[in-house]
C-alpha positions in Angstrom: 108.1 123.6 64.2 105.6 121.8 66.5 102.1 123.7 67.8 102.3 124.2 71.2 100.7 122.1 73.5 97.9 124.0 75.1 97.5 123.0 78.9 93.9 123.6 79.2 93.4 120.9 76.8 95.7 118.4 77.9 95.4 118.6 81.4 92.1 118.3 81.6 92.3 115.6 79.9 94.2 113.6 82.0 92.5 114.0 85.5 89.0 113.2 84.0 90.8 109.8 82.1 92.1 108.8 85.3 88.7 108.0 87.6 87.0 106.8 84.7 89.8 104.2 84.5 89.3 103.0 88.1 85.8 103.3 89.1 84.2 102.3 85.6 83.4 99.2 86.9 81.5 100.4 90.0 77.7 100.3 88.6 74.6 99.3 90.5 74.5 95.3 91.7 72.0 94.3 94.2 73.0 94.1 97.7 76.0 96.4 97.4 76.6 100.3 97.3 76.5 102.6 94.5 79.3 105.1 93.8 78.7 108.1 94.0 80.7 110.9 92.2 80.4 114.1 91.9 83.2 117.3 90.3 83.8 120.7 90.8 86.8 122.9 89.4 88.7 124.6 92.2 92.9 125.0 92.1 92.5 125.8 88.5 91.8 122.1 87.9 88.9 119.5 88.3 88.2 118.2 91.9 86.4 114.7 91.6 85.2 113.1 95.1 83.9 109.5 94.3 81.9 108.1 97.6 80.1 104.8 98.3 76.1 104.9 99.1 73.2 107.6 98.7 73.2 108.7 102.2 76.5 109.9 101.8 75.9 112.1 99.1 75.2 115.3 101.4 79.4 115.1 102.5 80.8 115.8 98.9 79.2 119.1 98.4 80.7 119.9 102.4 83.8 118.3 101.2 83.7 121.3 97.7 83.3 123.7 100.9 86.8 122.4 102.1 87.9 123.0 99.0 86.9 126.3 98.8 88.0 127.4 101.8 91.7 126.0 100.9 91.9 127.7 98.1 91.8 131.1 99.3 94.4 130.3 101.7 96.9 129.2 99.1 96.2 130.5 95.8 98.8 133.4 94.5 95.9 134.5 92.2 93.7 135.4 94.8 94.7 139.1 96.2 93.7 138.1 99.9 94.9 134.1 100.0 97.4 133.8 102.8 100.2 133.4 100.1 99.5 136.6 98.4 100.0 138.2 101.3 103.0 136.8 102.1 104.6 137.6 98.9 102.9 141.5 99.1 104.2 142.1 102.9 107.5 140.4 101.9 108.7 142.7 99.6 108.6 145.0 102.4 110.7 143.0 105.5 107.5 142.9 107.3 106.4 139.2 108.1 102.5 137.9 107.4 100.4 136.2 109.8 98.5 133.1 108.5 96.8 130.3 109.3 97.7 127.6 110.8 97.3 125.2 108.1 98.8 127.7 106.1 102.1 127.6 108.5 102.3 123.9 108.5 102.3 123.5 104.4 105.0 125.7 104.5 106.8 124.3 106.9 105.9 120.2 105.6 107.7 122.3 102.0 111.3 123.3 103.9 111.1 119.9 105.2 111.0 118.8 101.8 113.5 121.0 100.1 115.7 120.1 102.8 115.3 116.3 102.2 115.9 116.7 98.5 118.4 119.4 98.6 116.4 122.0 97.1 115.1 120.4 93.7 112.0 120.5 95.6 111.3 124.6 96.6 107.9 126.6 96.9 110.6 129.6 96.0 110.1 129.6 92.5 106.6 131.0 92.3 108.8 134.0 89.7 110.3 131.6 88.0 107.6 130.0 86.9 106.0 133.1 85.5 108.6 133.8 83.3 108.8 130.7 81.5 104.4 130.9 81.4 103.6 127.2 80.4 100.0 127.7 80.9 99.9 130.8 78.7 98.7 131.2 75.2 101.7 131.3 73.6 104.7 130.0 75.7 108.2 130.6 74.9 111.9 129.7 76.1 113.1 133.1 78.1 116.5 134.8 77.6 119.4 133.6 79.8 119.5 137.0 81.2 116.1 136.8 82.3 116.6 133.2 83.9 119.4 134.2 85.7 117.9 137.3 86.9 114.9 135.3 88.1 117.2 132.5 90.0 118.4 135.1 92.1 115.4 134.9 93.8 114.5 131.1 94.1 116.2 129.9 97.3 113.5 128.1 100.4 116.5 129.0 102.9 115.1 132.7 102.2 111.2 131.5 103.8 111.4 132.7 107.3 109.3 131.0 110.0 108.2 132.0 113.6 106.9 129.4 115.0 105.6 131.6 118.1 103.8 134.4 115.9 102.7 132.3 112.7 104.4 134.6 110.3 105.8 133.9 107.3 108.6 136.2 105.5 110.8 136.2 102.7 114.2 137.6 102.9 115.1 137.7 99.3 113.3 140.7 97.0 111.3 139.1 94.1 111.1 136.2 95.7 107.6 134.9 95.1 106.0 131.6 96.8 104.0 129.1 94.9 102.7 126.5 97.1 101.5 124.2 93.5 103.5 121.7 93.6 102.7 120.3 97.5 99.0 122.0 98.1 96.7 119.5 96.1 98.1 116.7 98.1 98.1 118.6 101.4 94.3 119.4 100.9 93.4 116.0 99.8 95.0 114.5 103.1 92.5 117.6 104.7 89.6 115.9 102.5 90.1 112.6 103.8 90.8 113.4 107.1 87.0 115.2 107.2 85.7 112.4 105.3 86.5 109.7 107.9 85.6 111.8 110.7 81.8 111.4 109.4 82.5 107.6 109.1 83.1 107.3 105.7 84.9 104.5 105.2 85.1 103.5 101.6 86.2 106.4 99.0 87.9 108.0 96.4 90.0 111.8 96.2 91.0 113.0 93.1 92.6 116.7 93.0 94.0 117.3 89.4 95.2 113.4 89.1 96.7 113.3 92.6 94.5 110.2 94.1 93.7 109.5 97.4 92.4 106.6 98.6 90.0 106.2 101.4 90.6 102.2 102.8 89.7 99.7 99.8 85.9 99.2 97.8 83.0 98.3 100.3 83.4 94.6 99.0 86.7 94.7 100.6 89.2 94.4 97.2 91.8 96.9 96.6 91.0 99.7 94.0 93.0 99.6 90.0 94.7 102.4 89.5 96.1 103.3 85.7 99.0 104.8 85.4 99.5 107.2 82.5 102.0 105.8 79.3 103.9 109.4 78.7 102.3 110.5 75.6 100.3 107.9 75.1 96.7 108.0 73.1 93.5 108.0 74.3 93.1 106.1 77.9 96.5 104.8 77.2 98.1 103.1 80.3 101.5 101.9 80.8 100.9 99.7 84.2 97.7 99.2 86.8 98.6 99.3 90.7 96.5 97.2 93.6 95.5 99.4 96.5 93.7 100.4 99.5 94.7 103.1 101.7 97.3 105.1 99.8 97.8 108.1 98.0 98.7 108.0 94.4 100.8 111.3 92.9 102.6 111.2 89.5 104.7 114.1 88.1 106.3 114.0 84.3 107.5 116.0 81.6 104.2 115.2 79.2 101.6 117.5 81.6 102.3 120.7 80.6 104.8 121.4 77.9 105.6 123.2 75.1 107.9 122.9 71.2 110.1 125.7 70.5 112.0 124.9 67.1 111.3 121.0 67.9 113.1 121.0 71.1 110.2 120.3 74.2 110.6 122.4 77.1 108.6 121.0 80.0 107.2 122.6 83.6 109.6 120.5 85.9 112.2 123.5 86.4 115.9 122.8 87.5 116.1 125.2 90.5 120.0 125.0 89.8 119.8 126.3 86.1 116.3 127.5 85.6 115.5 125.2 82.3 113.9 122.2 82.6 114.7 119.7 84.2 117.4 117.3 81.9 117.5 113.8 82.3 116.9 110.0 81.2 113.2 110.2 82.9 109.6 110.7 81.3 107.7 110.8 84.6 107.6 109.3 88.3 104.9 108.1 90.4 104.9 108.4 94.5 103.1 105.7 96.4 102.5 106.7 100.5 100.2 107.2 103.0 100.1 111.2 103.2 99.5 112.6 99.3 101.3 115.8 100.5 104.3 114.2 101.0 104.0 112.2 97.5 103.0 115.8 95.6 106.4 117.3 97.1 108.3 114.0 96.7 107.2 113.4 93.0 108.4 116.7 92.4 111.5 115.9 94.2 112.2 112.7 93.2 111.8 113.7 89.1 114.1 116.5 89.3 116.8 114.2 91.2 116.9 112.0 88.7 116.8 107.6 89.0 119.9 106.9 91.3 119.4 109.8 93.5 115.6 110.0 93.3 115.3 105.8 94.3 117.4 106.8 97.3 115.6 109.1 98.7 112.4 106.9 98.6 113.9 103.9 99.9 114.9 106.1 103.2 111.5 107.2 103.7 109.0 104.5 105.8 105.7 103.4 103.9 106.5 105.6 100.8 107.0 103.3 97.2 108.1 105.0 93.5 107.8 103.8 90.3 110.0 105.6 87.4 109.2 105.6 83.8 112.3 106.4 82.0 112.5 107.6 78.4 112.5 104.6 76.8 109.4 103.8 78.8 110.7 100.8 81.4 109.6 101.2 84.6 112.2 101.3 87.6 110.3 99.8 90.9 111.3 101.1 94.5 112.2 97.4 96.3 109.2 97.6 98.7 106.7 97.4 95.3 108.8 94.7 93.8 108.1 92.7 97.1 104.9 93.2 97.6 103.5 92.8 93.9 100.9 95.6 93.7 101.6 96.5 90.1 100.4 94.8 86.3 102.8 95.8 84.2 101.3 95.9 80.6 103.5 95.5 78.0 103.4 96.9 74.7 
């Protein structure tokens, strides 16, 4: 039998490979900006916030203060977070006032779920736990135990009032996990602080989800490497060309773990309650608001190919790329028009 993979480890990993593969080349040249980067840890991962010129320096340390500040609204780990006490007052019918940021993830997640049909839902906060993939020592859960646990997973059972604020969950057990949507909610919050001091030029990485503030100060678009599943080292599989956009991959080599040789990764089948089964190693979400690529990445992996491209070739300004498992790369039709990705070959 395989070791397990150890998340700490190997997704760390990835989110510090990631900048250094698209900013490497920004050193010190007469006449033109430095960048500027600085990281912190916050949503149990590393925040890197990559800026352009001295002076501007002072708005990545207010940016970590953003940052901050989110996390105790979303974070189920932290007794007082907004989501904590949604999924404390729940259990007892009586609905939790939050903030308003807080009320609009939420309802940007429904959206979502409704879109995709449920394989994207904030629901399964208890399923997760069970199967533990960022625990010492993983392992595969009974049947039993999965099905006990599905009874619970259902975004139909997160009610709204949109007069009050409150959130409430109808469904005991039910516990909501906003990880897969609130790095890419915050990092449209980031950028949206960032240009209102009149930054222009910029880069936002949460955990690998990259957001891009316009293009470089010398006006070219920025490289971005995608991951090879598996691959060694910096290892990439294609670079994109772009300026303005947010960049947010999901796949089955982040966090996972081998139970007698079989890999069981954290994508979760909200239908079955395994992970997710089928011909696809990871997908990457190309838009303009990295919230709705975190949800839709999500979404679109746990779809599958056919259904997946469908549902990004209804949405306006949003582009996929799918790697499937024998690592070709399936483009949405608006990034075969316009060109923006190097595909490297082996």
């Amino acid at each position: 039998m395989r070791q397990n993979q150890k998340l700490s480890f190997r997704f760390i990993f990835i989110i510090i490979l990631i900048p250094i593969f698209f900013i490497s080349g920004c050193r010190k040249i007469p006449g033109r900006k430095t960048a500027i980067s600085e990281t912190a840890f916050y949503f149990d991962t590393a925040v890197t916030i990559t800026l352009y010129g001295d002076e501007n320096k002072k708005y990545i340390a207010q940016a970590f203060e953003l940052c901050e500040y989110y996390e105790n609204l979303f974070s189920k780990s932290i007794p007082a977070s907004d989501v904590s006490r949604i999924n404390q007052t729940s259990a007892s019918g009586i609905p939790a006032a939050v903030a308003d940021d807080t009320f609009r993830l939420i309802q940007k997640s429904i959206e979502y779920s409704e879109r995709s049909n449920g394989a994207f839902d904030i629901t399964t906060g208890a399923l997760s736990a069970l199967w533990d993939f960022t625990g010492e020592h993983p392992a595969v859960p009974s049947e039993s135990m999965i099905s006990e646990c599905l009874l619970t997973v259902d975004y139909r059972s997160v009610l709204l009032d949109v007069n009050n604020n409150t959130v409430m969950l109808t469904k005991p057990g039910t516990i909501l996990d906003l990880g897969g949507i609130a790095k890419g909610f915050i990092a449209d919050k980031l950028k949206e602080y960032l240009q209102s001091r009149g930054i222009r030029n910029g880069i936002i990485n949460l955990g690998g989800n990259i957001l891009l503030l316009q293009d470089k100060p010398d006006g070219s678009p920025y490289s971005i490497g995608l991951q090879k599943p598996f691959g060694t080292g910096g290892e990439t599989i294609a670079t994109l060309q772009l300026t303005d956009k947010s960049i947010v991959s999901s796949g089955i080599y982040e966090r996972y773990f081998y139970e007698n040789d079989t890999l069981y990764h954290h994508i979760l089948d909200t239908a079955t309650g395994y992970p997710v089964t089928n011909d696809l190693l990871g997908v990457t979400i190309i838009s303009d608001c990295s919230a709705d690529g975190d949800a839709l990445s999500t979404a679109c992996f746990t779809l599958g190919t056919e259904d997946g491209l469908e549902l990004v070739e209804s949405l306006p300004r949003t582009e996929a790329v799918f790697i499937t498992s024998d690592h070709q790369l399936i483009l949405s039709s608006g990034l075969k028009k316009t060109g923006n990705i190097i595909i490297l070959k082996e």
